[in-house]
C-alpha positions as CSV (number, residue, x, y, z in Angstrom):
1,X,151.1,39.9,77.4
2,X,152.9,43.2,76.9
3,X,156.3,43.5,78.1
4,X,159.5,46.1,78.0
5,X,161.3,45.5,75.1
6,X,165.2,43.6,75.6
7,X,166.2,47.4,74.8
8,X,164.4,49.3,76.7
9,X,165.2,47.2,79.6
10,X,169.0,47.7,79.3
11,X,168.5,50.8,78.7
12,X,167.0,51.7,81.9
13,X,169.1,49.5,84.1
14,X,172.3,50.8,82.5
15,X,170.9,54.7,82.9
16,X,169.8,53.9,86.3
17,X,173.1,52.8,87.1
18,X,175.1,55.9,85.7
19,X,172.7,58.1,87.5
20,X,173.5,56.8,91.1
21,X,177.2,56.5,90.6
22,X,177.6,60.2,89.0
23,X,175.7,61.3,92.2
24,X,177.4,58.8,94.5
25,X,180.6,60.8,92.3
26,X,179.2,64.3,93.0
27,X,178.7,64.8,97.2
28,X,181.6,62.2,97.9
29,X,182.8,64.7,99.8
30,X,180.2,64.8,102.1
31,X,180.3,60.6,102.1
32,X,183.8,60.4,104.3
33,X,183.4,63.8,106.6
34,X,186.4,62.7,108.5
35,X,190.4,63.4,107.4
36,X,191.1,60.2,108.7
37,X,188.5,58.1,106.7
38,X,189.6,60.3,103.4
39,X,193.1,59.9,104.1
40,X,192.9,56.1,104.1
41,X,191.3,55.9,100.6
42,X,193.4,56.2,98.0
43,X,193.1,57.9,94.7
44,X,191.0,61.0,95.6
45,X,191.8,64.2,94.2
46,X,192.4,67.6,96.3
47,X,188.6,68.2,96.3
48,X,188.2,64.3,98.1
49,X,186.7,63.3,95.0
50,X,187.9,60.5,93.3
51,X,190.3,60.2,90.3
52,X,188.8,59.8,86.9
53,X,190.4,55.6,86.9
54,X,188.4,54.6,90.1
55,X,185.5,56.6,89.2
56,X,185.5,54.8,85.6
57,X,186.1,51.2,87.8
58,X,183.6,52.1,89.9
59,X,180.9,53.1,86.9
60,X,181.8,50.1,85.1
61,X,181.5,47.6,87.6
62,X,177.6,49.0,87.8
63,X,177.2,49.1,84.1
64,X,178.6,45.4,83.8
65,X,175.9,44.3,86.6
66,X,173.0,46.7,85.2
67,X,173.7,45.4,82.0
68,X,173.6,41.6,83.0
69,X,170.7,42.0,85.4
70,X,168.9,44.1,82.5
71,X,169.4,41.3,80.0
72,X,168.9,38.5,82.2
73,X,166.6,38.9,84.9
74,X,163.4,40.0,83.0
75,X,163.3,36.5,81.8
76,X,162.5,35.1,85.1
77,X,159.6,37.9,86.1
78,X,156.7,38.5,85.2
79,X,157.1,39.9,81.5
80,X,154.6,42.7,81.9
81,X,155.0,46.3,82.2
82,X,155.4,46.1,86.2
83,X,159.0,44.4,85.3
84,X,160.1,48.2,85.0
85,X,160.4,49.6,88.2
86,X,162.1,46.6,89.1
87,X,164.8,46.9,86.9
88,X,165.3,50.2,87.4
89,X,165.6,49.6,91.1
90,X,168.0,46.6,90.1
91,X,170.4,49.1,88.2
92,X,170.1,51.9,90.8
93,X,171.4,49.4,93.1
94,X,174.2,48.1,90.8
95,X,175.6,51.5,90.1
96,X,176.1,51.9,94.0
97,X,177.5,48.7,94.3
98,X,181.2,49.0,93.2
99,X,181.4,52.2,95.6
100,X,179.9,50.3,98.5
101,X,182.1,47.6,98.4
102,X,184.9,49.9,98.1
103,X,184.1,52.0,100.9
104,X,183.2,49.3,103.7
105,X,186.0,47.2,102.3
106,X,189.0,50.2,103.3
107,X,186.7,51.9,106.3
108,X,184.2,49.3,107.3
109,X,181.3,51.8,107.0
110,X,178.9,51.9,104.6
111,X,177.6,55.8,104.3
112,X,174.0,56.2,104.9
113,X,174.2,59.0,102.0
114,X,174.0,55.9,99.9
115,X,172.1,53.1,101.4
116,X,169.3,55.0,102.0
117,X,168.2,56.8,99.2
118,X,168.7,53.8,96.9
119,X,166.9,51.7,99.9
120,X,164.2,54.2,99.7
121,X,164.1,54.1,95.7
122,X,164.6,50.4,95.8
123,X,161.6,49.8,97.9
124,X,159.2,52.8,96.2
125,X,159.9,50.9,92.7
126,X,159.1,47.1,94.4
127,X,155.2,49.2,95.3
128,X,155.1,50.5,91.9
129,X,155.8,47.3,90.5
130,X,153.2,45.5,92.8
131,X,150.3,47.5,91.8
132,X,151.2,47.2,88.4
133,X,151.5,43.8,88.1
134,X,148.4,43.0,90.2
135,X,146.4,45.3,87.6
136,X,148.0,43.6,84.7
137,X,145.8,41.2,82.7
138,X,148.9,38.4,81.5
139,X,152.0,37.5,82.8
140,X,154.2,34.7,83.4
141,X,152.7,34.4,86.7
142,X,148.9,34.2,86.1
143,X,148.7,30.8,87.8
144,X,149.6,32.3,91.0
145,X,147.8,34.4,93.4
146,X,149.8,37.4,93.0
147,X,150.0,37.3,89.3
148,X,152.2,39.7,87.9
149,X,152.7,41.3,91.1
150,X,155.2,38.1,92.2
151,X,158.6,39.1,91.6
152,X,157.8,42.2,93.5
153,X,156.4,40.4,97.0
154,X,158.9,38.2,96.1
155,X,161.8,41.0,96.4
156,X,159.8,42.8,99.4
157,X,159.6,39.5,101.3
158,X,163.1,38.9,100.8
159,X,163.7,42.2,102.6
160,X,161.8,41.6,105.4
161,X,163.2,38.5,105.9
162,X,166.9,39.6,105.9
163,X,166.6,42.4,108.0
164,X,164.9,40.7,110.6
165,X,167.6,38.3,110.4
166,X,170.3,41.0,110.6
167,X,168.7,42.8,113.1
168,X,168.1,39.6,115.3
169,X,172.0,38.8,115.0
170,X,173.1,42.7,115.3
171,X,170.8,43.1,118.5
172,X,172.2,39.2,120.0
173,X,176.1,40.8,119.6
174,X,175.2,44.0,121.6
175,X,173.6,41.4,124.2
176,X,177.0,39.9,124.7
177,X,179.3,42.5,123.9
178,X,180.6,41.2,120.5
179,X,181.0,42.6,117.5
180,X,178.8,40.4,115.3
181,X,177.2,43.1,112.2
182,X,177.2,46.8,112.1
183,X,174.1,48.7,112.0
184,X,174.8,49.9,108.6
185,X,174.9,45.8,107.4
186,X,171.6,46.0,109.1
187,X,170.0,49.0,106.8
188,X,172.0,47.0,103.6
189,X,170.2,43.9,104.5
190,X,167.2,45.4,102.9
191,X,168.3,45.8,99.6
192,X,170.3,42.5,99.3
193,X,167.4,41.0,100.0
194,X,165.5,42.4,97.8
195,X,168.1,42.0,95.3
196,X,168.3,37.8,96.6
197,X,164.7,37.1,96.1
198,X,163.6,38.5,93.3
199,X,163.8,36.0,90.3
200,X,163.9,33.0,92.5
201,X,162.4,31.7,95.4
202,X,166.0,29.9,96.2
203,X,167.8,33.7,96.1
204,X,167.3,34.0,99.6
205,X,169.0,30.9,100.9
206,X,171.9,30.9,98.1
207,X,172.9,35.1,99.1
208,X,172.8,33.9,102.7
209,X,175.0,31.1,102.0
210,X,177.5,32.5,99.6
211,X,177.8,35.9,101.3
212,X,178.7,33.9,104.9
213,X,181.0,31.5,102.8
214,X,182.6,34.3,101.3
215,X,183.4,36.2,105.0
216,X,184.9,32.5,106.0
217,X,187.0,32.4,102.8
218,X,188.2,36.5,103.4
219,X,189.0,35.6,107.4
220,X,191.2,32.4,106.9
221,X,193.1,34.0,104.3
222,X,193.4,37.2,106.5
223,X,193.8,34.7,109.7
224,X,196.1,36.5,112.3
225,X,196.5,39.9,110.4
226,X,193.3,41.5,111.2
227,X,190.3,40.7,113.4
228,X,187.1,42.8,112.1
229,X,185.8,41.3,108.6
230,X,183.7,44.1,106.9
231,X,180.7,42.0,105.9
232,X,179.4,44.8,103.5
233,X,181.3,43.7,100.5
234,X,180.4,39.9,101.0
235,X,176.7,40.6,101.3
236,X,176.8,42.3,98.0
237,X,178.8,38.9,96.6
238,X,176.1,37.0,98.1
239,X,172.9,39.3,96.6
240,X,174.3,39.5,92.9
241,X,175.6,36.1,93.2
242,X,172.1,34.6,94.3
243,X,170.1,37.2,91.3
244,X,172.2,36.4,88.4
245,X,173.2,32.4,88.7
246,X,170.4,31.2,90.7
247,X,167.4,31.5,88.4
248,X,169.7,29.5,86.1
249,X,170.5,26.3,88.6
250,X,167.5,26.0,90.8
């Protein structure tokens, strides 16, 4: 069975996750095109780009979960080479996260100048890594169909459940004339899910849980002061929360 080395694996979550926030860093500018969106986030410098303390928060957060997910995670997949694009994906996706919650958590928009492009990534890695790990002769997985391919149907799966489920509830609040999700939760549902059901057939049900749990907890604390939750921030609770403890519990 030949799998990435504990070091190599860190090493490309961690540079996967320094490479999306320097870019996420570079075009800010062009993230918030509106005065009134810049104006509302604070620490930017005079070029809207952020100060060197929230860029370093921001970075770090990422590193901290690229790090973790790098260590961690490969233990629960399918130990063979197709484990890499996965965790590349995984740290592409942790460096954005900091500056995603961020965002949606001031503005309540999260910029398709990021979702997108690591979505896209995200979901071109998940291919990579199922045609590897169907082609690969061991893995932890060779008692199941999909042999080493699982973690990545597993993560793709997840997806396409999510975002049928976010789409289902988006679509139902434009029916009555609510405000239920925004269509940029919508387009993030595919990554979380992703994210979610990777390294456990349980990561699904526990981000769903923890990331509606977490909007309840935000809304009766914040009961009477405002009335629109941005759900962005709680999803990503919910993802990172269901790929880093559940493998552990269930």
């Amino acid at each position: 069975m030949e799998s990435i080395s504990l070091v190599a694996g860190l090493s490309l979550a961690v540079g996967a996750a320094i490479a999306i926030s320097v870019i996420i860093w570079i075009i800010f500018p062009t993230l918030i095109n509106d005065e009134a969106g810049l104006r509302l986030l604070r620490g930017l410098r005079t070029d809207n780009r952020p100060v060197w303390l929230v860029s370093f928060v921001m970075t770090a957060t990422g590193l901290v979960l690229a790090w973790i997910s790098g260590f961690f995670l490969p233990l629960f997949m399918s130990r063979t080479y197709a484990d890499i694009p996965i965790i590349i994906a995984l740290g592409a996706f942790a460096g954005a996260t900091a500056w995603l919650f961020w965002i949606d958590s001031i503005l309540h928009r999260l910029p398709n100048l990021i979702v997108l492009p690591v979505t896209g990534l995200m979901i071109m890695a998940y291919l990579v890594s199922m045609v590897l790990g169907v082609t690969s002769k061991q893995s932890a997985f060779d008692q199941l169909w999909a042999r080493g391919a699982t973690p990545a149907l597993a993560g793709l799966a997840g997806a396409g459940i999510t975002v049928v489920i976010f789409a289902i509830v988006y679509l139902f609040g434009l029916a009555l004339g609510k405000e239920t999700l925004g269509l940029g939760d919508v387009k993030l549902a595919i990554p979380v899910g992703m994210v979610a059901g990777t390294a456990s057939q349980w990561g699904l049900i526990v981000a769903l849980v923890i990331m509606n749990l977490s909007a309840l907890v935000y809304f009766l604390m914040h009961l009477g002061k405002r009335r629109n939750v941005a759900f962005g921030p709680h999803m990503l609770i919910g993802a990172w929360t269901a790929a880093l403890i559940t493998p552990l519990i269930l």
